[in-house]
N, C-alpha and C positions, 0 to 999 in steps of 0.2 A: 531332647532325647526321647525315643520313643518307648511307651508302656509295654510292658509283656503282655503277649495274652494270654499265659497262665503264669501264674505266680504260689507257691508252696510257700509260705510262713509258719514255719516253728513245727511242721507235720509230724506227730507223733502216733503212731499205731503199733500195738502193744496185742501181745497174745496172753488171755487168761488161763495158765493151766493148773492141774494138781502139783506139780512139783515146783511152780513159781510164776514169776511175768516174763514173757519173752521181751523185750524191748525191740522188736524187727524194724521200726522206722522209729527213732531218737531224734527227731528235733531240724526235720531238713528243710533246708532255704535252697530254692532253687527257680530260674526263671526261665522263659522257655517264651522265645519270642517268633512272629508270622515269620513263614517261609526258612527257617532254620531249622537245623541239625543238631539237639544235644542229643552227645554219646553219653550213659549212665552206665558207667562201669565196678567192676569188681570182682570176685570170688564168686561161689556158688553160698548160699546164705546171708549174704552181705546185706540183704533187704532189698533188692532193685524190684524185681515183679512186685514186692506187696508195696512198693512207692510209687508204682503203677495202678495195681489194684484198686489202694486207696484216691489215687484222685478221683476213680469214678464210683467212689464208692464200694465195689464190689466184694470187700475184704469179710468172710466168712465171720455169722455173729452166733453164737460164739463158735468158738473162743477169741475170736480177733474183736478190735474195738476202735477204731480211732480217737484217743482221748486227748487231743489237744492240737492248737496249729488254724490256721486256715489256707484253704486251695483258693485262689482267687483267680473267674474264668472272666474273662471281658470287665474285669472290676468285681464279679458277685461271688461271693464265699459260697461253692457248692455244697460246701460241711453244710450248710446253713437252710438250705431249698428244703420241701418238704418232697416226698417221697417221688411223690406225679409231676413235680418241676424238674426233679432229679432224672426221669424218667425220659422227657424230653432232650435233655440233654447224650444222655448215654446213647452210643449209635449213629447219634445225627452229629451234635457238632465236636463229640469228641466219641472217637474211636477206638478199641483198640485190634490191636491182631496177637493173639493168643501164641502162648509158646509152642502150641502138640495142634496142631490143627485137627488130628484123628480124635482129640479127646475134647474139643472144643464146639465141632459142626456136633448137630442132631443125627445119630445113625439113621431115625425114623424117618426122617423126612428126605427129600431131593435138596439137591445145591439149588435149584430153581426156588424152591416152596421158602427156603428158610430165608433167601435173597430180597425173595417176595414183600414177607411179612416185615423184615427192617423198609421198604419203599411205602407199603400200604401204612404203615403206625408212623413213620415220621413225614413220610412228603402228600399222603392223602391220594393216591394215584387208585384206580380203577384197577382190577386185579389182571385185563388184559394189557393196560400199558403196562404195569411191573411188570408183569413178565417177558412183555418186548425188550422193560428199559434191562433186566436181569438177564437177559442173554447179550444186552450191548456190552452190560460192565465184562463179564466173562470175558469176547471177544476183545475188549481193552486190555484186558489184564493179560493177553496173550495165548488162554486156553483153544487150541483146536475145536471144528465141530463144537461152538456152543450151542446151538440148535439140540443138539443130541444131548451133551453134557450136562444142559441145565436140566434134564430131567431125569440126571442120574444119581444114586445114591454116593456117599462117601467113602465108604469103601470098594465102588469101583474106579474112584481117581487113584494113581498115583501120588505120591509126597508133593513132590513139587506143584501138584495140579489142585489138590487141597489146600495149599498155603496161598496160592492165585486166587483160589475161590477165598479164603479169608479174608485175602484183601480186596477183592470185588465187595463184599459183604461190608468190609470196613467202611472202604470208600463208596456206598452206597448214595450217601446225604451230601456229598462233599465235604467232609467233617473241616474243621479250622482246625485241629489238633489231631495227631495221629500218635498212639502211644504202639511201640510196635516190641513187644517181649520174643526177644531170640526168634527173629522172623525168617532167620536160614539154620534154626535147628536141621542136624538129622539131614541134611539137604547135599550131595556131594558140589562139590567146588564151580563147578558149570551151573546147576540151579540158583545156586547161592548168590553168582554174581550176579543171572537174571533177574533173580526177584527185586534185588538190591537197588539195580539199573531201574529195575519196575517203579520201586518206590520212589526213585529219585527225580522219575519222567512224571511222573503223578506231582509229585510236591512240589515240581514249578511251574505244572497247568495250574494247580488249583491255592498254590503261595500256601501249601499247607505245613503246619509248624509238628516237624516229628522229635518225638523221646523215642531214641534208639536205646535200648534195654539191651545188653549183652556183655559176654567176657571176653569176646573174640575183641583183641584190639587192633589185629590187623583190619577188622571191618572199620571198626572205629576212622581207625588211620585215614579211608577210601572216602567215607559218607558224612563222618561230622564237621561241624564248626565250632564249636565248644565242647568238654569233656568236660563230667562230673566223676571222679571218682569216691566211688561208698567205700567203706571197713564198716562192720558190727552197728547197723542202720545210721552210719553218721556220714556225711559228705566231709571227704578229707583231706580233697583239691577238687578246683574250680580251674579249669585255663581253656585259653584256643585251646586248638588242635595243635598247632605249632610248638605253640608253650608247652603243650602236655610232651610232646614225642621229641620237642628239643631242648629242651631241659627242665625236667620232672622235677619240682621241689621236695615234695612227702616222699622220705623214705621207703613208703608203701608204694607209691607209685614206682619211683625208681625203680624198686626189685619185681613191679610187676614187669617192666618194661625190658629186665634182663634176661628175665626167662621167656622171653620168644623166643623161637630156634631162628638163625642167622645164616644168610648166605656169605657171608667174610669170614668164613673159619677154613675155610680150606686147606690153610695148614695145620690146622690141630683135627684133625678128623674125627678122630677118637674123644673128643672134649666133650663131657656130658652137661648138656643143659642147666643152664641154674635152678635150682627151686629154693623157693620161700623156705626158711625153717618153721618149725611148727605149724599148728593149722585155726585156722577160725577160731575166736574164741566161743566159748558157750553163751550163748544169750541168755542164760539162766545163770550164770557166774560170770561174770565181768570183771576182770581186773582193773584195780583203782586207776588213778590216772591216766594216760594213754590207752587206749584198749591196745594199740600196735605194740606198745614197750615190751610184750616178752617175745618179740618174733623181730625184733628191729635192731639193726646191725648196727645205727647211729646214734642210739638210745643216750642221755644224759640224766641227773640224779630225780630234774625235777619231772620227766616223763614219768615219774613210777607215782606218784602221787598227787599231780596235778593235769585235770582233762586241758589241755590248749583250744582255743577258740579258732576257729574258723576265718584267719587276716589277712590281709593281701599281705603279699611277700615279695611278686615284681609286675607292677602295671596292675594290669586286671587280673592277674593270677594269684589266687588264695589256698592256702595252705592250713590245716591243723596240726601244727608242729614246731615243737620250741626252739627245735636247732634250726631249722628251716627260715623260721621267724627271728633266733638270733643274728641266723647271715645275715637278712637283709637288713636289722639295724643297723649292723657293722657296716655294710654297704654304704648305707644313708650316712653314715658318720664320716667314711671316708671320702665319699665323692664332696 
């Protein structure tokens, strides 16, 4: 069986503030193997970007901390590097592409200049190759006139032509891991699919391993091979893609999967969308056992009192959830 090349054990990143500890990444095991697609899904707060964040360290100090867990990249615990090994690694072989690209690039500088400087600090190139090799990636990444473009500021691209320049900039190094945070924000439906396609022609020239970061799960559906679903910084299913969209174990997923809008309703026209009841819990007040149990339609006694572990429930697919977990005993007893 082959090793991940990145591996999360027990990753905990926690916010210090005056009114308490945020708990935003609680304890996540996740693998993320060459040339693959995990989807990391869930809500808005759920913890996806700071489980991003934190693999590369970047999680604001303070009030954020990483306090426990290790990221394992090629075998080496990055928690663990000192600041200038860490340093090396960010950019070159692990990436990411930022969710706001307007609030991400340097206003001050050119797309060329900032291009530049990730070529010169990680691959050592002369400041006139980078800049040959920084109008190549552009023109890879699809931008028109890069000759011209690389020498122009960020706020004369376009949205879509900013997010192309981020991932030029990602994929400067050839990174082996590509963490990509809501990389068709803000993007209408034509942009979205190109970037998407962008990403995907990239990751089987260079067998690069992406964490797709989003809540969109129709993207999910298109681009992943495995889905991670978050609640209140916990993973709360693990499956293919298959598993996940053809039969959802966590009642959290379920009811995410309900509230897509549907092209089979044809005859009920007027039927309005499902939505989740209640909302996120507070990461500052946590409810005991399940965090899902006051927002979950399949809820049973010991959900209100007892957290469930994270167990496979069919094949490779894992589940955090008692009832979930009770089918598939029942299953095993009956077959």
């Amino acid at each position: 069986m082959k090793e991940p090349i990145l591996k999360l054990e027990g990753l905990k990143t926690h916010f210090f503030t005056s009114d308490g500890i945020a708990k935003a990444v609680d304890g996540v095991n996740l693998e993320l193997f060459a040339g693959e697609t995990l989807g990391l899904v869930g809500e808005s707060g759920c913890g996806k970007t700071v489980t991003g964040l934190s693999i590369l360290r970047l999680v604001p100090e303070p009030p954020g901390r990483i306090v426990g867990g290790r990221v394992l990249f090629e075998g080496r615990d990055l928690l663990s590097l000192a600041a200038e090994e860490m340093r090396k690694v960010r950019g070159n072989k692990i990436s990411m592409i930022f969710q706001e690209p307007m609030t991400s690039l340097n206003p001050v500088f050119t797309i060329g200049n900032q291009i530049v400087e990730v070529l010169t600090l990680h691959r050592g190139l002369r400041k006139r190759e980078a800049w040959e090799q920084a109008t190549e990636l552009l023109e890879r990444v699809g931008i028109p006139d890069p000759q011209r473009r690389v020498k122009e500021y960020p706020h004369q691209l376009s949205g879509g032509m900013r997010q192309r320049a981020m991932i030029a900039m990602a994929l400067a190094c050839n990174p082996k891991v590509l963490i990509a945070d809501e990389p068709t924000t803000a993007l209408d439906v034509t942009i979205q699919a190109e970037i998407l396609e962008l990403i995907h022609q990239l990751q089987e020239e260079l067998n690069t391993a992406v964490m797709l970061i989003t809540h969109d799960l129709a993207v999910i559906a298109q681009t992943a091979h495995r889905v991670a679903v978050m609640y209140a910084g916990k993973i709360v299913e693990k499956a293919g893609v298959r598993d996940l969209f053809g039969s959802p174990k966590h009642p959290y997923t379920q009811e995410l999967l309900k509230s897509l809008p549907r092209l089979d309703i044809a005859e009920e026209p007027k039927k309005r969308l499902h939505e989740i009841s209640g909302a996120v819990p507070n990461l500052l007040a946590l409810p005991t056992g399940c965090y899902f149990h006051p927002r979950c339609p399949r809820r049973i006694d010991i959900c209100f009192h007892e957290e469930p572990l994270l167990l496979a429930v069919n094949g490779e697919q894992e589940a955090a959830c008692w009832v979930a977990q009770q089918e598939a005993a029942r299953g095993q007893a009956i077959s």
